[in-house]
TIFI-307851 format. One record per residue: residue in three letters; residue number from 0; x, y, z of N, C-alpha, C in turn. Coordinates in Angstrom, 1 decimal, padded with zeros to 4 digits, always signed. Example, Ala and Ser with C-alpha at 12.3 -4.5 7.8 and 13.67 -1.06 7.14 Angstrom:
2
['ALA' 0 [+013.2 -005.7 +007.8] [+012.3 -004.5 +007.8] [+013.2 -003.3 +007.8]] ['SER' 1 [+012.8 -002.2 +007.1] [+013.7 -001.1 +007.1] [+012.9 +000.0 +007.9]] 
***
This chain:
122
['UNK' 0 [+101.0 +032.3 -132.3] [+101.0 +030.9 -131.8] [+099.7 +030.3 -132.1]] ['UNK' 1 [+099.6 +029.0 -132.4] [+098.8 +028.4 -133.1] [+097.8 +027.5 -131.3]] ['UNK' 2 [+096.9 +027.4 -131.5] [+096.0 +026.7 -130.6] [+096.8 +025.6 -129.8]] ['UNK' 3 [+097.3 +025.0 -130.5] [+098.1 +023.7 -129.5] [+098.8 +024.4 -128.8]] ['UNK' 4 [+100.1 +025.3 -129.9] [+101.2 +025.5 -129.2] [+100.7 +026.4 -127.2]] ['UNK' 5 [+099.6 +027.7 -127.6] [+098.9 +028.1 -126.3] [+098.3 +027.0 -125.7]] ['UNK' 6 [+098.2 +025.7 -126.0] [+097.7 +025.1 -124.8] [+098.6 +024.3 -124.0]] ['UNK' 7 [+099.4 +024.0 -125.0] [+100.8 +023.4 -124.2] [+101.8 +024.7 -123.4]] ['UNK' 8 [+101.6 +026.1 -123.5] [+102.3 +026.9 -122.7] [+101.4 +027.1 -121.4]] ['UNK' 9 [+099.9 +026.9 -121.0] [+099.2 +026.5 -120.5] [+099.0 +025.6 -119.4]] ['UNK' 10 [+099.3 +025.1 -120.1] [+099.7 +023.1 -119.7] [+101.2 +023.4 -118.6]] ['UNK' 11 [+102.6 +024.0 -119.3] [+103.3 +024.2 -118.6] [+103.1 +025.5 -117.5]] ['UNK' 12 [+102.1 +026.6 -117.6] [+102.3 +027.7 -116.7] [+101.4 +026.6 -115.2]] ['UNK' 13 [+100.4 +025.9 -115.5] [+099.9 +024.7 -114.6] [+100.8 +023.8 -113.8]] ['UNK' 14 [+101.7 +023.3 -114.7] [+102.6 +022.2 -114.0] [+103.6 +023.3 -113.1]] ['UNK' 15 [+103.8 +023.9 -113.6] [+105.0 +025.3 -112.6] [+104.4 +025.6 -111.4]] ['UNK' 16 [+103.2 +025.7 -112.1] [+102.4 +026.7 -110.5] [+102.6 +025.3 -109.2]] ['UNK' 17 [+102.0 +024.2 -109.7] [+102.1 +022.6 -109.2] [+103.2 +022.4 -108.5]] ['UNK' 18 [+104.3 +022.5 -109.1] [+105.4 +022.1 -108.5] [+106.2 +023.5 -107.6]] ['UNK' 19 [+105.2 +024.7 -107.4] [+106.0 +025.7 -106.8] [+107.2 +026.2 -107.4]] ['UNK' 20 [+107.5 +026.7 -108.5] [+108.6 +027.0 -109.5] [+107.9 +027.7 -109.7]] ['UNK' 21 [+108.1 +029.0 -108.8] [+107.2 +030.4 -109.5] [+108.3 +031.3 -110.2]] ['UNK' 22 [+109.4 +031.1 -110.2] [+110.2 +031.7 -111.1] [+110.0 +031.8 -112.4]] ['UNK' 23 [+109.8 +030.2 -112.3] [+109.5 +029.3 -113.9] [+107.8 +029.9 -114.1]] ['UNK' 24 [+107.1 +030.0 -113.3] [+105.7 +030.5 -113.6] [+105.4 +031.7 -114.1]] ['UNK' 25 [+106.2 +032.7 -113.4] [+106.4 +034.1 -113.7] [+106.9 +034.4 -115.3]] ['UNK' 26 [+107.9 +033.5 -114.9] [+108.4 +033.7 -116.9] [+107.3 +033.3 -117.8]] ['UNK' 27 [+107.1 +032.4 -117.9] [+105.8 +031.8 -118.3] [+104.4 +032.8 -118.4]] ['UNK' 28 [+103.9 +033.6 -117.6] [+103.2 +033.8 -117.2] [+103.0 +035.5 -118.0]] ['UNK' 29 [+104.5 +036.1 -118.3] [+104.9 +037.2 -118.3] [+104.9 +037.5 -119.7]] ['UNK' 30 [+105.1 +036.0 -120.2] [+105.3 +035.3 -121.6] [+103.8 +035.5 -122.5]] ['UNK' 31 [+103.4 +034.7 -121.4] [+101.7 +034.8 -122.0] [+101.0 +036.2 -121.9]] ['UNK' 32 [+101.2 +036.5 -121.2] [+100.6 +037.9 -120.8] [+100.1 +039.0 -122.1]] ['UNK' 33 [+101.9 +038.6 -122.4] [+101.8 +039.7 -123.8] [+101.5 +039.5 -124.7]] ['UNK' 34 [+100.5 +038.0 -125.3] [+100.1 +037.9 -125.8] [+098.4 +037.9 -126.0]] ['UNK' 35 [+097.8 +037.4 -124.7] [+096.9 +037.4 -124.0] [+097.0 +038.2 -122.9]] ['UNK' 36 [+096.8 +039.5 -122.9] [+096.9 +040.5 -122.0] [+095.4 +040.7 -121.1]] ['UNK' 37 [+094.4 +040.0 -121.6] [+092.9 +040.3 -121.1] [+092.6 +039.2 -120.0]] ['UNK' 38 [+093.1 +037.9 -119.9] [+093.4 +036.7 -119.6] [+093.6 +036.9 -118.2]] ['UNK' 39 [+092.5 +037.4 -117.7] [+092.6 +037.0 -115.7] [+093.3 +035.8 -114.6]] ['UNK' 40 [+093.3 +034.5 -115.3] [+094.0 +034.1 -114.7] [+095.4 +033.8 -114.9]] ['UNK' 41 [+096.0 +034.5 -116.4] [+097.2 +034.8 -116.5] [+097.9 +035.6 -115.5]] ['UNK' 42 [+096.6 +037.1 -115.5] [+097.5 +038.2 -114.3] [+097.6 +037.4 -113.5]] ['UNK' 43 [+096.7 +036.9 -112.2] [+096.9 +036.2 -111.5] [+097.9 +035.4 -111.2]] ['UNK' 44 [+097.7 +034.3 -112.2] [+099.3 +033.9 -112.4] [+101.2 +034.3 -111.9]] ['UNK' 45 [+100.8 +035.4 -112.6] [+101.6 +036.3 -113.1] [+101.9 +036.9 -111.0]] ['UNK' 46 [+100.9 +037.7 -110.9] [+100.9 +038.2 -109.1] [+101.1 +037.3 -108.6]] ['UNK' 47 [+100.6 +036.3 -108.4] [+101.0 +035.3 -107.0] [+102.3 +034.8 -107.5]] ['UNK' 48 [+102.7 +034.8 -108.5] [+104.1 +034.5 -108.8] [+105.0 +035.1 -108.1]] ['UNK' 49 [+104.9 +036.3 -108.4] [+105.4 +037.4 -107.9] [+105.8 +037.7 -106.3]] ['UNK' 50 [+104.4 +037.4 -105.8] [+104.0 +037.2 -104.0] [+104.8 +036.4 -103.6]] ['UNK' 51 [+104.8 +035.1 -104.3] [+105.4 +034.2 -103.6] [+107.4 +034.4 -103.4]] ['UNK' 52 [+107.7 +035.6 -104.6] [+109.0 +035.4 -104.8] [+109.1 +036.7 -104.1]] ['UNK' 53 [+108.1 +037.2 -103.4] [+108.6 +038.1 -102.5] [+108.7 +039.6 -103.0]] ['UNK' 54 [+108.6 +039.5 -104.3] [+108.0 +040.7 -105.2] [+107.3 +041.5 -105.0]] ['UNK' 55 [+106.5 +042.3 -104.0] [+105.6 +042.7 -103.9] [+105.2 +044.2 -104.1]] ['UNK' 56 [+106.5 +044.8 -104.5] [+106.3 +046.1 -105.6] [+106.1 +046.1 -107.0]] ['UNK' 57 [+106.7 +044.6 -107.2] [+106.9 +044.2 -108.7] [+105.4 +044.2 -109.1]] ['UNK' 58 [+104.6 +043.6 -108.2] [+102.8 +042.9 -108.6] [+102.1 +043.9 -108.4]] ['UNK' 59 [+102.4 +045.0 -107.5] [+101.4 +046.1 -107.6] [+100.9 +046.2 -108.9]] ['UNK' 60 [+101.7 +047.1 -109.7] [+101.2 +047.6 -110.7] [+100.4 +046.7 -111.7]] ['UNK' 61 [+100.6 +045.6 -111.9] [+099.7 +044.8 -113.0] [+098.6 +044.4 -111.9]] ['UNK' 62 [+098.6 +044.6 -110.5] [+097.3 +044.5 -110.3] [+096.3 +045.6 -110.7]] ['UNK' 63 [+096.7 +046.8 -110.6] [+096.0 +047.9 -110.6] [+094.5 +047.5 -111.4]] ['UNK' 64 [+094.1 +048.1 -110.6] [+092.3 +048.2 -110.9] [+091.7 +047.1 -111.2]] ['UNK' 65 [+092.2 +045.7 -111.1] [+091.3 +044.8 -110.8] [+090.7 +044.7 -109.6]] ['UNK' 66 [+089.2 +044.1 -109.9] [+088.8 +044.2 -108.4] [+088.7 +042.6 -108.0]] ['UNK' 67 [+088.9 +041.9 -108.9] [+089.1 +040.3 -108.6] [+090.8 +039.8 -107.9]] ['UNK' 68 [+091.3 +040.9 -107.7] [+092.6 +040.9 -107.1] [+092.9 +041.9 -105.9]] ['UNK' 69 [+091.9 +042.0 -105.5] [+091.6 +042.9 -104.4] [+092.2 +042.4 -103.0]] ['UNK' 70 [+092.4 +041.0 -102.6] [+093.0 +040.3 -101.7] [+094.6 +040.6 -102.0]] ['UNK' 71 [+095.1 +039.9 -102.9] [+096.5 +039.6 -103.5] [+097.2 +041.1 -103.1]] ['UNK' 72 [+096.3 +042.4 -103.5] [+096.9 +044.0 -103.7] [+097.2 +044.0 -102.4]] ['UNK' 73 [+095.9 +043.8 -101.4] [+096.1 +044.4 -100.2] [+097.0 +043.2 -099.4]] ['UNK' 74 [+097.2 +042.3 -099.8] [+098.6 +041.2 -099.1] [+099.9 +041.7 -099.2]] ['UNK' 75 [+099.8 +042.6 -100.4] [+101.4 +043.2 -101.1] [+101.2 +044.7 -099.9]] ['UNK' 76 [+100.2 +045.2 -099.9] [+100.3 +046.1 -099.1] [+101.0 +046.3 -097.9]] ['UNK' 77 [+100.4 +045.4 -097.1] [+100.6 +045.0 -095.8] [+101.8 +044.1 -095.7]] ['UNK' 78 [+102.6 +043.5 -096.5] [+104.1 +042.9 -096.7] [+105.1 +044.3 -096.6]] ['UNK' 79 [+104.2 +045.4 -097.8] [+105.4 +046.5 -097.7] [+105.0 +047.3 -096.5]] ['UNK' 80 [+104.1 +046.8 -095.9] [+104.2 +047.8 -094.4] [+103.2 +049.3 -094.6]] ['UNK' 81 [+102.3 +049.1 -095.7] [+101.4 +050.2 -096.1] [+100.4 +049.6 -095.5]] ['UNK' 82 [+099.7 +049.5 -094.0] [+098.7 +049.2 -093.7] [+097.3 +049.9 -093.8]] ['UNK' 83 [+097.6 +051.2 -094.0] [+096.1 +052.1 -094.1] [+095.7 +051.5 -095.4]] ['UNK' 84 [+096.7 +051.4 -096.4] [+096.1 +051.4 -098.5] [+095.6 +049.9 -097.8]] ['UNK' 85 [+096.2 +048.9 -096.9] [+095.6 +047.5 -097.3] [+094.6 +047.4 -096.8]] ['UNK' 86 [+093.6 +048.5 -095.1] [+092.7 +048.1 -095.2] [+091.8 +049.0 -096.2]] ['UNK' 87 [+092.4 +050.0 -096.5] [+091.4 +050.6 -097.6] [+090.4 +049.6 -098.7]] ['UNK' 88 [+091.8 +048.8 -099.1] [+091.2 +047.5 -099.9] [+090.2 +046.9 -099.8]] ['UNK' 89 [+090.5 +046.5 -098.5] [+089.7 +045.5 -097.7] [+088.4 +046.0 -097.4]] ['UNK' 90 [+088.1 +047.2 -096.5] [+086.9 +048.3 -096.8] [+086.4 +048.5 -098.3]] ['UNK' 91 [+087.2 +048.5 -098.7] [+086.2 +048.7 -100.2] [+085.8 +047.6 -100.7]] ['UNK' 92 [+086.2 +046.5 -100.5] [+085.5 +045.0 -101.1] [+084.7 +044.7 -100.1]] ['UNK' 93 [+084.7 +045.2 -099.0] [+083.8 +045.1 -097.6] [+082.3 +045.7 -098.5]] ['UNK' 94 [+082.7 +046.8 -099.0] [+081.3 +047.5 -099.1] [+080.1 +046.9 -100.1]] ['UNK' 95 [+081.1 +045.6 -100.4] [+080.3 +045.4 -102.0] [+079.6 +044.5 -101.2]] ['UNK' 96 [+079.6 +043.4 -099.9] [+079.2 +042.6 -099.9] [+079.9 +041.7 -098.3]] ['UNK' 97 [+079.9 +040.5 -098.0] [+080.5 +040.1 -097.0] [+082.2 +039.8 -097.1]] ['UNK' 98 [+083.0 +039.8 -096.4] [+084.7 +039.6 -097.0] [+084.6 +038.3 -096.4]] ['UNK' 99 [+085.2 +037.8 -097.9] [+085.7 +036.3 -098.4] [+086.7 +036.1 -096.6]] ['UNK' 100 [+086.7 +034.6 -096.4] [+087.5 +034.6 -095.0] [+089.1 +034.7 -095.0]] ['UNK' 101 [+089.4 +034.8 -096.1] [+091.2 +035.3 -096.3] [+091.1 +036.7 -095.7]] ['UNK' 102 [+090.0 +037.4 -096.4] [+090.0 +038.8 -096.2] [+090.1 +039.4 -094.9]] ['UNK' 103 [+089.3 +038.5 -094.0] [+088.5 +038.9 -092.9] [+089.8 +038.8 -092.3]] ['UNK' 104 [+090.7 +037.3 -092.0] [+091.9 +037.5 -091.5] [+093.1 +038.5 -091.6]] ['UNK' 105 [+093.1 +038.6 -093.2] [+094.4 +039.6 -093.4] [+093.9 +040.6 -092.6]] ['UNK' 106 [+092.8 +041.2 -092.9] [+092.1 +042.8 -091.9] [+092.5 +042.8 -090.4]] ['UNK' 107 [+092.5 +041.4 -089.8] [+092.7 +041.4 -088.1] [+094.2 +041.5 -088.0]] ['UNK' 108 [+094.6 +040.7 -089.3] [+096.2 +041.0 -088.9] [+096.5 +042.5 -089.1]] ['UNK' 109 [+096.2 +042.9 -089.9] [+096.6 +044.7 -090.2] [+096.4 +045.2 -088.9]] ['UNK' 110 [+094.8 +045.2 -088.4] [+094.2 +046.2 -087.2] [+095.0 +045.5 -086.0]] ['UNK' 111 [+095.6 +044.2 -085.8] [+096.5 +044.1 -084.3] [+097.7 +044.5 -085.2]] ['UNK' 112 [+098.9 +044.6 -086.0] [+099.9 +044.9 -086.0] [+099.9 +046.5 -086.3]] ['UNK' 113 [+098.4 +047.0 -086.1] [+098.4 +048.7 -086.0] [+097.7 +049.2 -084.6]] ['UNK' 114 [+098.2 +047.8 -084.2] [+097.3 +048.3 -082.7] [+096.3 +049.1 -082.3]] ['UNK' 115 [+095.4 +048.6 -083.4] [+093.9 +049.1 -082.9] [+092.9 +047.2 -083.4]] ['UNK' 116 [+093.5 +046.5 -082.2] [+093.1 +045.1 -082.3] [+091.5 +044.9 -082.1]] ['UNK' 117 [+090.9 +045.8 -081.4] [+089.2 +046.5 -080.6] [+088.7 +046.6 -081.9]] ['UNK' 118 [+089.5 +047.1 -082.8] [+088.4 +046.9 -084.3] [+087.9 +045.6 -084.8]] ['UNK' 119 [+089.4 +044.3 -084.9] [+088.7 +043.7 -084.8] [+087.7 +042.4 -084.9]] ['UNK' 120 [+087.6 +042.6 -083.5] [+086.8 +042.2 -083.1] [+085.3 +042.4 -083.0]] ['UNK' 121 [+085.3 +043.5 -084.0] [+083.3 +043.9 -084.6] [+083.2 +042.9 -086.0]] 
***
């Protein structure tokens, strides 16, 4: 594909995301991927597509070993009911530095729906 044509598939993975048609974004997304496979906010793309359609075994795996998708993994985590791997996540992006405030909340919801709520609260 020639420069336009990728900017116009671009153009449309944008207007999908916009209008909440993550079906349509996913295809799109899934489309580009394989051509631009290195393309971070394609995966991205691609995962929250996914999230949003409720996919959340489907997004695992193309998250794998990003660490800029370290939220997104451990949101799939804790949807499939794997609360220890999601705060694992969460601890481990903990260690690099302070957790982003999505982070901090997903963590409180894990630690009260595993009823150890006393965590927290540190």
């Amino acid at each position: 594909a020639n420069a336009a044509q990728h900017q116009q598939v671009y153009f449309e993975l944008r207007r999908a995301i916009r209008k909440e048609d993550f079906e349509k974004a996913l295809k799109i997304s899934t489309e580009l991927q394989e051509s631009v496979p290195h393309d971070n906010d394609v995966v991205k793309c691609r995962c929250v597509s996914l999230i949003h359609l409720g996919r959340f075994k489907d997004a695992l795996p193309i998250m794998k070993d990003r660490e800029e998708l370290a939220f997104e993994r451990a949101y799939c985590h804790y949807r499939l009911n794997q609360g220890e791997t999601a705060l694992k996540i969460i601890r481990s992006t903990a260690s690099s530095g302070a957790l982003p405030e999505g982070m901090q909340h997903l963590e409180a919801q894990l630690l009260y729906q595993m009823n150890r709520g006393s965590e927290a609260a540190d």
